[in-house]
Structures are given as C-alpha cells and as structure tokens.
N, CA, C and O atoms as CSV, one atom per row, in Angstrom:
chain,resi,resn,atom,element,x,y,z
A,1,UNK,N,N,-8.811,33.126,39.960
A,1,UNK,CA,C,-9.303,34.419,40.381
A,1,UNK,C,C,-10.816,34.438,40.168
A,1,UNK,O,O,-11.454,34.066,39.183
A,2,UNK,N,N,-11.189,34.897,41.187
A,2,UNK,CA,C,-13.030,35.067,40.939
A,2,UNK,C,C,-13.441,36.521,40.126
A,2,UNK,O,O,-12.670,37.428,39.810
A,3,UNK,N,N,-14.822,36.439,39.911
A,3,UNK,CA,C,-14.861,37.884,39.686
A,3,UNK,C,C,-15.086,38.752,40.312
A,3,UNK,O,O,-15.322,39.794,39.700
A,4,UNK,N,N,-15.125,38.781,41.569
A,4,UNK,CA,C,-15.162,39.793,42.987
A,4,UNK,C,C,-13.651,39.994,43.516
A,4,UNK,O,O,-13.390,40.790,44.419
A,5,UNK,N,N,-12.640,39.166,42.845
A,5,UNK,CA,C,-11.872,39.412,43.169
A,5,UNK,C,C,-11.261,40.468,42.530
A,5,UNK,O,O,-10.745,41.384,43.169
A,6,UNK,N,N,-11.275,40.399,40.656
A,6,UNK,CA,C,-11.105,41.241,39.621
A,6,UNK,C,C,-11.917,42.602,39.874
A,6,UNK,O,O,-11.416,43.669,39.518
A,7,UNK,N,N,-13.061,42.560,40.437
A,7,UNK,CA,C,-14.037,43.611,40.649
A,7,UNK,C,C,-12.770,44.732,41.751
A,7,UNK,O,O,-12.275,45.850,41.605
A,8,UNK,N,N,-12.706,43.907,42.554
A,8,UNK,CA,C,-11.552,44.650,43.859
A,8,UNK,C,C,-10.711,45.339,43.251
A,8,UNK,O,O,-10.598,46.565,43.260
A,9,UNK,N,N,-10.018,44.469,42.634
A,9,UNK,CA,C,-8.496,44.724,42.005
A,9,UNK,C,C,-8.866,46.032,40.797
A,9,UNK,O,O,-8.132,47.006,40.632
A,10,UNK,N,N,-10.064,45.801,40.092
A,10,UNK,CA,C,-10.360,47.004,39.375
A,10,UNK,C,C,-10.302,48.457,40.061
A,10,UNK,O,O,-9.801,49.552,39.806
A,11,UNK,N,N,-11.139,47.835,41.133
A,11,UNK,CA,C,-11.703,49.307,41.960
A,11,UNK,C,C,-10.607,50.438,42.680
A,11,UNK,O,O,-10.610,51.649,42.903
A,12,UNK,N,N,-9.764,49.390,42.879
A,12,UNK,CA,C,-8.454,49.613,43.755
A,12,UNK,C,C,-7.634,50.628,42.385
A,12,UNK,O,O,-7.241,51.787,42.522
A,13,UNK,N,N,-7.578,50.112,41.604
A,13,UNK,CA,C,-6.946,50.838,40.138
A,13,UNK,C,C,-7.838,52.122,39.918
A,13,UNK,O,O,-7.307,53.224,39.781
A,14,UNK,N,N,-8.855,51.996,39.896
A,14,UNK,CA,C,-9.222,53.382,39.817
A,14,UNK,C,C,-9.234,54.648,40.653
A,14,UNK,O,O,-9.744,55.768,40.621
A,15,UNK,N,N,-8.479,53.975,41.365
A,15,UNK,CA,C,-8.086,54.806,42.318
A,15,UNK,C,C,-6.462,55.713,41.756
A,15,UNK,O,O,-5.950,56.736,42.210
A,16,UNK,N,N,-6.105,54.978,40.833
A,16,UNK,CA,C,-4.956,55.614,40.719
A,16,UNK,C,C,-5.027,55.759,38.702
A,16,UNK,O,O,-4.197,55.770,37.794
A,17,UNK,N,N,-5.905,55.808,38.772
A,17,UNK,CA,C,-6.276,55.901,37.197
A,17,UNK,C,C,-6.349,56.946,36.429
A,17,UNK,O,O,-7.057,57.827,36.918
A,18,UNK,N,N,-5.721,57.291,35.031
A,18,UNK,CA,C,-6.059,58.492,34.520
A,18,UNK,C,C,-7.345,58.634,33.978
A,18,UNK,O,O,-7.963,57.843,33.266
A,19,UNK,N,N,-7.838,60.289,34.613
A,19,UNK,CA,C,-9.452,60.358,34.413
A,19,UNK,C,C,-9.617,59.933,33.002
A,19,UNK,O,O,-10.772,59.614,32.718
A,20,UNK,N,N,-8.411,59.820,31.689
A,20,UNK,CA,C,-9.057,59.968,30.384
A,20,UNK,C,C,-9.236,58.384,30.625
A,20,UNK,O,O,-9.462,57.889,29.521
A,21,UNK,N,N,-9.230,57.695,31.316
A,21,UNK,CA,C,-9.364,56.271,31.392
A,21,UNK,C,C,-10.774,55.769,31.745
A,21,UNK,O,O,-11.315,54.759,31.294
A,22,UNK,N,N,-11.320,56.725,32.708
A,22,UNK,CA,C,-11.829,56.354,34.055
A,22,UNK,C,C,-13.355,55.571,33.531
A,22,UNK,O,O,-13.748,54.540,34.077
A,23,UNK,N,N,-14.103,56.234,32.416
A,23,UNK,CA,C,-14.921,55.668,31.626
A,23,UNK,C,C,-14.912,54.206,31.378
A,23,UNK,O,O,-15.634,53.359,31.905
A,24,UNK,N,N,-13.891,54.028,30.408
A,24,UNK,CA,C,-13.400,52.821,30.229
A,24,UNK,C,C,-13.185,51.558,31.320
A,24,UNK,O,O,-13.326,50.389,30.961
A,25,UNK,N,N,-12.895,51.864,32.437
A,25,UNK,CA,C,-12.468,51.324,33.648
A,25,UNK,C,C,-13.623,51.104,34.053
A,25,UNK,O,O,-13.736,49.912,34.340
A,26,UNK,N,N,-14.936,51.918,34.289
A,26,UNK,CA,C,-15.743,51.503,34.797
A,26,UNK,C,C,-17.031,50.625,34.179
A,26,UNK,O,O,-17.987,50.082,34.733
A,27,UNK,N,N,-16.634,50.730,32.821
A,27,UNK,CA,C,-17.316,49.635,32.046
A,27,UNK,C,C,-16.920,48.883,32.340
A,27,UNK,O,O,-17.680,48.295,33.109
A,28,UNK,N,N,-15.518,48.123,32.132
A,28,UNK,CA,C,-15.079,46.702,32.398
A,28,UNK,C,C,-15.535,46.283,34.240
A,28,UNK,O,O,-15.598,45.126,34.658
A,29,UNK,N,N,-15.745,47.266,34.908
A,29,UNK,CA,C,-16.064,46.624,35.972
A,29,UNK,C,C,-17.419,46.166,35.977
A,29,UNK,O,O,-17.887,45.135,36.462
A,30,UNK,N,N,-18.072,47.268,35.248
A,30,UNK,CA,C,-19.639,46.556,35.327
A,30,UNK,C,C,-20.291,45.401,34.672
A,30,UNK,O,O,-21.267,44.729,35.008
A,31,UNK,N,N,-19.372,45.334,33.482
A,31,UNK,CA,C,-19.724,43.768,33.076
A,31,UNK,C,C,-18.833,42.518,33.607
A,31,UNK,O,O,-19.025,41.360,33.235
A,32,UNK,N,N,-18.145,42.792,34.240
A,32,UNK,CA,C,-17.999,41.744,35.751
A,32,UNK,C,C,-18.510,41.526,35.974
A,32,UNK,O,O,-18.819,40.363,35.716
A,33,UNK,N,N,-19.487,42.489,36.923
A,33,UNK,CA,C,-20.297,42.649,37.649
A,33,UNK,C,C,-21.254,41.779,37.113
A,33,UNK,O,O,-21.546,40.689,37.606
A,34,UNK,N,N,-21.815,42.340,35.947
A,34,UNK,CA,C,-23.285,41.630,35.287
A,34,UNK,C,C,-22.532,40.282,35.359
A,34,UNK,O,O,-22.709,39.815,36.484
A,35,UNK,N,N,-21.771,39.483,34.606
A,35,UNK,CA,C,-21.360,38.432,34.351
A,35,UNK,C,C,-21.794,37.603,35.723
A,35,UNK,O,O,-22.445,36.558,35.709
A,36,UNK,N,N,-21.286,38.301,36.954
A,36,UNK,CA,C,-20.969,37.359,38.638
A,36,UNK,C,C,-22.928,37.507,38.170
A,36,UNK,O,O,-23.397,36.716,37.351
A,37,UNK,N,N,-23.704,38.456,38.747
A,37,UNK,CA,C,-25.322,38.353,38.442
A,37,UNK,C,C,-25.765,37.524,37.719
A,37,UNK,O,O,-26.781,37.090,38.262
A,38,UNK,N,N,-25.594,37.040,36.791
A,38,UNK,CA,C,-25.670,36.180,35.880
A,38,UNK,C,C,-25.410,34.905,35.560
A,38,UNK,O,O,-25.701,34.183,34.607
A,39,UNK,N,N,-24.549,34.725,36.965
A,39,UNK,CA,C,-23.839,33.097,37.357
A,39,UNK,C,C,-22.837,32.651,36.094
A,39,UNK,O,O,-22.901,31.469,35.759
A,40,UNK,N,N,-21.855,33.585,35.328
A,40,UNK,CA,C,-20.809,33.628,35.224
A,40,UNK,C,C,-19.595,33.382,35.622
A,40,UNK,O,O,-18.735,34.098,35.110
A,41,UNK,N,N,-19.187,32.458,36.505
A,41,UNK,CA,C,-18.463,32.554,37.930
A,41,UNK,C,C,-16.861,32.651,37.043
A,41,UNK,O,O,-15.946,33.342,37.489
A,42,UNK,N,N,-16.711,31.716,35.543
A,42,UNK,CA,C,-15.771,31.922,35.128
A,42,UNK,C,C,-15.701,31.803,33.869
A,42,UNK,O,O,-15.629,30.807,33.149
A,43,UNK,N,N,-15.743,33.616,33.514
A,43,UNK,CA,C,-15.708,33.909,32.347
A,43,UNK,C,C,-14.819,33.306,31.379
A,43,UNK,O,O,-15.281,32.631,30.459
A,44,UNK,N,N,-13.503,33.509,31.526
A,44,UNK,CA,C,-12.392,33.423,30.868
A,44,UNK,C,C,-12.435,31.430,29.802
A,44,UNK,O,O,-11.812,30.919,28.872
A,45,UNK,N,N,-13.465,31.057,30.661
A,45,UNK,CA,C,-13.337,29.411,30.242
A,45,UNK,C,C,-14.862,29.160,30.122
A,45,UNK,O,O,-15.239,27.990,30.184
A,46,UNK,N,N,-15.757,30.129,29.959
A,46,UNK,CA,C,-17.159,30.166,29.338
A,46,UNK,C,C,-17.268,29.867,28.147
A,46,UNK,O,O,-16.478,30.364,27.344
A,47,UNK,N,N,-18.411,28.858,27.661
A,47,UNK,CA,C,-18.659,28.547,26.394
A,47,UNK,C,C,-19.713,30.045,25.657
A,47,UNK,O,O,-20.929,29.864,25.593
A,48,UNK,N,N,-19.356,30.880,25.352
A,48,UNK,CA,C,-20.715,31.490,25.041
A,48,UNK,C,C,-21.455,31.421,23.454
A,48,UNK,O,O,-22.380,32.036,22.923
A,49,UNK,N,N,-20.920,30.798,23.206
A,49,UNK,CA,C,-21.803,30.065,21.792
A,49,UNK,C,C,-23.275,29.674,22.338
A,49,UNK,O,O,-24.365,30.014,21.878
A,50,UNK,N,N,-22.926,28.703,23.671
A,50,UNK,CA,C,-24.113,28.017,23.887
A,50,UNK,C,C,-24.956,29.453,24.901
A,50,UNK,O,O,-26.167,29.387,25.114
A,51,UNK,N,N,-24.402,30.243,25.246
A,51,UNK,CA,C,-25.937,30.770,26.012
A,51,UNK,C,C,-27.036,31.322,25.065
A,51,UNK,O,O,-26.783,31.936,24.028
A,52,UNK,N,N,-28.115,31.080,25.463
A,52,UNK,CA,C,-29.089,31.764,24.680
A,52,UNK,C,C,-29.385,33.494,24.164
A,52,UNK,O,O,-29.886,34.169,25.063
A,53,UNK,N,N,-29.187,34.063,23.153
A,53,UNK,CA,C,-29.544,35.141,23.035
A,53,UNK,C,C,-30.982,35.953,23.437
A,53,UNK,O,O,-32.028,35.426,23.058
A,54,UNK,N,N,-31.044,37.102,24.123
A,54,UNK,CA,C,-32.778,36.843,24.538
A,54,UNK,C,C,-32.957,38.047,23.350
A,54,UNK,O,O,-34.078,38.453,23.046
C-alpha cells in the first residue's frame, strides 16, 4: 500500500466518521501526507533512527 493510497482510504472514512473522532483522523492523514513530502514512500519499514533530527 502506498501512502496516497492510505491518504484515500483515510479520506473516504471521514466521511463516515464520528465528529468526536474527526480531529484525530485528520492528524493521521496529515502526517502521511508530510511523510509522502518528505520521500517517505514506506513508512511502516523506515529506519528512523538514522534520519537526521533538524
């Protein structure tokens, strides 16, 4: 799964989401988001020890 794909599949859910959620929901999409910007392509099997802290 990519992360544009997860991004979809999020977006699509918030569509049917409880508002006490909806916060929450849209954080996890945006650090998708940042992650894909960031050339993250796959989080889930990312080393992040090694990226640099700025």
């Amino acid at each position: 799964m990519t992360n544009q794909q997860a991004v979809k599949g999020l977006k699509t859910i918030k569509t049917y989401c409880s508002s006490t959620l909806l916060e929450e929901l849209e954080y996890a999409i945006k650090v998708i988001e940042k992650l894909e910007r960031d050339g993250v392509a796959d989080p889930l099997n990312t080393d992040f020890s090694k990226i640099q802290k700025n």
